[in-house]
C-alpha positions in Angstrom: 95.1 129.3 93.2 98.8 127.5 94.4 99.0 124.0 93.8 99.0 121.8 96.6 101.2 118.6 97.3 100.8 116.0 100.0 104.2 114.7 101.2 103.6 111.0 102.9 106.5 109.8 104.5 106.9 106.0 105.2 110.5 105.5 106.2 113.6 105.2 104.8 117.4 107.4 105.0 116.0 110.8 103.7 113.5 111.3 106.9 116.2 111.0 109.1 118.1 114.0 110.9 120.9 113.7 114.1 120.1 113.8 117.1 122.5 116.5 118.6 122.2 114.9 122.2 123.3 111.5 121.6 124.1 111.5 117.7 122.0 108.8 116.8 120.0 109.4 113.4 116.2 109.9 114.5 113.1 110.8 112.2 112.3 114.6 111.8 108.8 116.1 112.0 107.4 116.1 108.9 105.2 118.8 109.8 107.9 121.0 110.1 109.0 120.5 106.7 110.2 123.6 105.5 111.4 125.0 108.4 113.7 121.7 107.7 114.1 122.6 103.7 113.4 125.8 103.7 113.9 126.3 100.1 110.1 124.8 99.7 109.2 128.2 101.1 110.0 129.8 97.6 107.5 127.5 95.7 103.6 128.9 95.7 102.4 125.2 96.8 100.8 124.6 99.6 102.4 121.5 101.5 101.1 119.0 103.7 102.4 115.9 105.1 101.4 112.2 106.7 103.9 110.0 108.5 103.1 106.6 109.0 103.6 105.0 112.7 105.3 103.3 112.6 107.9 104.0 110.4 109.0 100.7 107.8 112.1 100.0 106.9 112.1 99.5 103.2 113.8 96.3 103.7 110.5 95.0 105.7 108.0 96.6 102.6 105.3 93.8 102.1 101.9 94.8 99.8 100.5 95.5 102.9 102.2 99.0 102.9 101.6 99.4 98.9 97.7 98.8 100.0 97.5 101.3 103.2 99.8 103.8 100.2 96.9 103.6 97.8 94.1 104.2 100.3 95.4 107.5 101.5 96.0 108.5 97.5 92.6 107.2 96.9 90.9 108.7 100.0 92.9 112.6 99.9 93.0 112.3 95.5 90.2 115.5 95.4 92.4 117.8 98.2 95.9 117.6 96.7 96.9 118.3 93.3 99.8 115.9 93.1 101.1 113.2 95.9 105.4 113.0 96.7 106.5 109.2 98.6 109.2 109.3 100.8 110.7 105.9 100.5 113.9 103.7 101.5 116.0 103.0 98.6 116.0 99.3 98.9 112.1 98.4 97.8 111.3 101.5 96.1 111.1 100.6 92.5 108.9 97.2 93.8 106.6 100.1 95.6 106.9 102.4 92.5 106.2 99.4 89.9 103.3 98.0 91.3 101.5 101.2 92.3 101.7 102.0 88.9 99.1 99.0 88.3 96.9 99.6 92.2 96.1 103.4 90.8 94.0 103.0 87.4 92.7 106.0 85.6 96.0 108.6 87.3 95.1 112.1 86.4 97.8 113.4 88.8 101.5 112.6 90.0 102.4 110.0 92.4 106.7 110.8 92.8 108.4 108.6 94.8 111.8 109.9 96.4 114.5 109.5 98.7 118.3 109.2 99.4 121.7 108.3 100.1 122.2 110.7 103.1 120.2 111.5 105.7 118.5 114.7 105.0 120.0 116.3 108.1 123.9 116.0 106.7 125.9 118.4 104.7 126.3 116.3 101.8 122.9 115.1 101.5 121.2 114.4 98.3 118.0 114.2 100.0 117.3 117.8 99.8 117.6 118.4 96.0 115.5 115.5 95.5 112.5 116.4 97.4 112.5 119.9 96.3 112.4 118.4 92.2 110.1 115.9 93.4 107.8 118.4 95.0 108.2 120.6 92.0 107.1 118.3 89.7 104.4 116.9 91.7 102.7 120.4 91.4 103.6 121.1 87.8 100.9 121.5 85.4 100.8 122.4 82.1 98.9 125.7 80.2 95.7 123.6 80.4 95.6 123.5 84.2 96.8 119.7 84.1 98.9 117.8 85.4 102.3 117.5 83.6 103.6 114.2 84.9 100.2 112.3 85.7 102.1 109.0 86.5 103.7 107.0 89.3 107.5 107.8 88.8 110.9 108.3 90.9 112.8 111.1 91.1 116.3 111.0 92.1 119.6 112.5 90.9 118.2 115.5 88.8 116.1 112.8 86.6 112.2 111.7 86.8 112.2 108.2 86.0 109.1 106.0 85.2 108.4 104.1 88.2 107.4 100.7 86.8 111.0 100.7 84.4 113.1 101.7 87.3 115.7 99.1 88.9 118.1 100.0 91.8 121.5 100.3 90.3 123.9 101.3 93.4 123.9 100.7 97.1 126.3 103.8 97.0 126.1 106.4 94.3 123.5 109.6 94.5 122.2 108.1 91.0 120.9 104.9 92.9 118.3 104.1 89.9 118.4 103.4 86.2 116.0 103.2 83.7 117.8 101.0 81.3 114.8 100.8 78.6 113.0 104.1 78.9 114.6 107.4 78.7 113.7 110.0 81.5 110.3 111.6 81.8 111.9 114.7 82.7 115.5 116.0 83.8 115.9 118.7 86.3 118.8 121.3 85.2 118.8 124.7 85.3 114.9 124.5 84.4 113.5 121.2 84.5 112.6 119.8 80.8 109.9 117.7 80.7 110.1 114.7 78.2 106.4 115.2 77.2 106.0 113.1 73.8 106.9 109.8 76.3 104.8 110.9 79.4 101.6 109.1 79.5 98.3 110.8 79.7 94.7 109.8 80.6 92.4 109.1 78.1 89.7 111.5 80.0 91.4 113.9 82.5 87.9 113.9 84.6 88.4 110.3 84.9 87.8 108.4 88.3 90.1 107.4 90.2 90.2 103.3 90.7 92.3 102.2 93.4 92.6 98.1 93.3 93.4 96.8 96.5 93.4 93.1 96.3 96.5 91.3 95.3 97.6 87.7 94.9 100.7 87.0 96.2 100.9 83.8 94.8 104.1 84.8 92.9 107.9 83.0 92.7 111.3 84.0 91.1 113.3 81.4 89.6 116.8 82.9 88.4 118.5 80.5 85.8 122.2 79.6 86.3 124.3 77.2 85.6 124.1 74.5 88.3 120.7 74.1 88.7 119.3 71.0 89.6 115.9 69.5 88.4 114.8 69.2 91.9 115.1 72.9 93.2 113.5 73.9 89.8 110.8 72.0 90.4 109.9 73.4 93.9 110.2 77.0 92.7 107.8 76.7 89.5 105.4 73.5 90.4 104.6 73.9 94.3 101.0 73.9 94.7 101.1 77.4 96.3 102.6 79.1 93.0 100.2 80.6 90.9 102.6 82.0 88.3 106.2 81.8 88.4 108.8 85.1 86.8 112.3 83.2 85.0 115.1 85.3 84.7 116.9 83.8 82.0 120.0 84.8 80.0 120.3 87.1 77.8 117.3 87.7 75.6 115.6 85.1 77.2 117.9 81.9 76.9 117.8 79.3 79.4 118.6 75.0 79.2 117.6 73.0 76.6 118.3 70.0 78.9 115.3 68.1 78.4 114.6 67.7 82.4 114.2 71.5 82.6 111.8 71.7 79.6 110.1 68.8 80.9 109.7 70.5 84.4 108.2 73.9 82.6 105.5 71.5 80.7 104.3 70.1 83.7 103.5 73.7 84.8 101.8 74.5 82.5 99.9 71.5 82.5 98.9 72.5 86.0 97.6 76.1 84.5 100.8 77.9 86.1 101.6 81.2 84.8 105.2 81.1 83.4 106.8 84.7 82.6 110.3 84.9 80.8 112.3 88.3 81.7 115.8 88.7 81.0 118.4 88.8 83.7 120.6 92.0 81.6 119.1 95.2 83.0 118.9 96.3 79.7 117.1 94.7 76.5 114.4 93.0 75.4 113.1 89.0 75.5 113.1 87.6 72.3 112.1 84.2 72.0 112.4 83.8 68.7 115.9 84.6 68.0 117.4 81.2 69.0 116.4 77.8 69.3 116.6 77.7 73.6 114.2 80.7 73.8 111.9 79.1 70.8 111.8 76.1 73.3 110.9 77.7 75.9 107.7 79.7 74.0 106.5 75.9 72.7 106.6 75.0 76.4 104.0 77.5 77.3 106.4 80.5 78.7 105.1 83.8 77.6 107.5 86.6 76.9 108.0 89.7 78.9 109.4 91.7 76.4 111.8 94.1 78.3 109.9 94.2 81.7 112.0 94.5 85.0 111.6 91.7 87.4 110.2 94.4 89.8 107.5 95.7 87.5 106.3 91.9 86.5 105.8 91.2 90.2 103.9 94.3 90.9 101.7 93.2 87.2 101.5 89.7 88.0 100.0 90.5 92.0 97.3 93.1 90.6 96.4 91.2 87.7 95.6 87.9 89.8 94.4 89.9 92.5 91.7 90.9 89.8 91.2 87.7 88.0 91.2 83.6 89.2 91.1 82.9 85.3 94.7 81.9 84.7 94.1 82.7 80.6 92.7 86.1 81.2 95.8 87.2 83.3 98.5 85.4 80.3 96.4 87.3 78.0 96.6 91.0 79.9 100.5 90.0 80.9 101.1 90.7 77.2 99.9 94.0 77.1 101.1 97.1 77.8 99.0 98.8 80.7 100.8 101.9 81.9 103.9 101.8 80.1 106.0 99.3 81.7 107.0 97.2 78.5 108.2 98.8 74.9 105.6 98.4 72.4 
């Protein structure tokens, strides 16, 4: 029996194609998909698509769209063997990251993709990355299973974990890194699977639980020099902010000006959550290495380990979306849940 792979298309460069009336870049029919690549005709998989109307820029992604994404996994999970997310480049390792943490208990892939170019231009990339992701999406392995069972990107011949992804340039065809985790797979010649890191369920029967409610209630302070007491203070204390991310230097190095210290007490006082990832995009938080960071664990900040700002927002929404208790989610932050920190 061929595998089957549902494409969902929500926006973004590699949808589009010119219009040869007016030359204006328009969305293609998804429908029509291989008649579009029509190198998906050599795969044995059956492909369908969805299109959302209307189309979202990635630039305009709110959790919203992660939500309505997680439904249509959740509600088409038994008809398709593996799911491929057609995505603007901008938002897509936010989208990636925290879909990692909506879909508990994945037994199959979820590959988010994209491009540079239209898919309608000669030099697109967007063709070479749909046909890997699609590839992969419908791999399985001599048991029947699923090879990649996680949330990842694909782009530029490499299958990246989606929650350890970070958008690395506005212009070249390798948009996304993966600073701390190596590749889940590389596409060649063949495409070679990296199958001692890819996670897999602990029951491959297991239900699929799709967690829809998220708290919001999240706001980034980037340390730099310059900062004043007072704009500190309406980042990480308003009454709105549940939990506050800090990128800090380094391997998480900020002040040790007694007014910033003082501001991150009070915080905590007031139960906030208070999350230290480093600003490098690659490395680890260690706040025991010198006497800043040291400060900053004896004023309640928990450590991120080496986290990417976008997969600690996507943690922080679905973990307070789950729980009001402010210990429980400090408690779960520190663990790793589907392999977005380095044990």
């Amino acid at each position: 029996m061929s595998a089957s792979v549902l494409i969902i298309y929500t926006g973004g460069t590699i949808g589009m194609k010119e219009d040869p009336m007016d030359g204006t870049l328009k969305p293609f029919d998804f429908s029509q998909i291989k008649a579009e690549v029509p190198e998906l005709n050599k795969f044995a998989v059956r492909i369908d698509s969805y299109t959302f109307d209307p189309l979202i820029d990635s630039s305009d992604v709110e959790p919203s769209l992660w939500i309505s994404l997680a439904e249509i996994i959740r509600d088409r999970y038994e008809e398709y063997d593996g799911f491929v997310i057609l995505h603007g480049t901008d938002t897509m390792a936010y989208s990636a990251s925290t879909l990692s943490f909506m879909l508990e208990g994945l037994t199959k892939p979820v590959i988010f993709t994209g491009s540079q170019l239209p898919i309608g231009v000669p030099r697109t990339d967007g063709k070479e990355n749909l046909i890997s992701a699609v590839e992969i999406a419908a791999a399985k392995d001599e048991k029947g299973h699923a090879r990649v069972p996680e949330v990842a990107i694909c782009f530029d011949s490499q299958l990246l974990r989606g929650n350890r992804c970070v958008k690395y340039s506005a212009e070249a065809f390798n948009a996304f890194a993966s600073p701390n985790c190596p590749p889940l797979a590389e596409a060649g010649i063949n495409i070679r699977y990296n199958t001692d890191l890819i996670r897999k369920p602990v029951y491959w029967d297991a239900q699929l639980r799709v967690q829809t409610r998220l708290d919001t209630r999240v706001s980034i302070l980037k340390v730099h020099p310059g900062m004043t007491p007072q704009v500190m203070r309406s980042v990480v204390c308003d009454p709105l902010t549940r939990a506050c991310i800090l990128e800090t230097y380094g391997s998480g190095n900020a002040l040790s000006r007694e007014w910033f210290l003082d501001i991150l007490r009070e915080a905590t006082a007031k139960g906030k959550i208070l999350l230290n990832v480093t600003q490098c995009k690659s490395g680890t938080v260690n706040m025991d290495l010198y006497a800043t960071g040291a400060s900053l664990k004896h004023a309640g900040v928990l450590s991120g380990v080496d986290i990417t700002t976008e997969a600690a927002l996507g943690k922080l929404f679905c973990l307070m979306g789950r729980n009001d208790n402010n210990d429980w989610v400090k408690t779960m932050l520190e663990k790793d849940l589907c392999g977005e920190i380095s044990k």
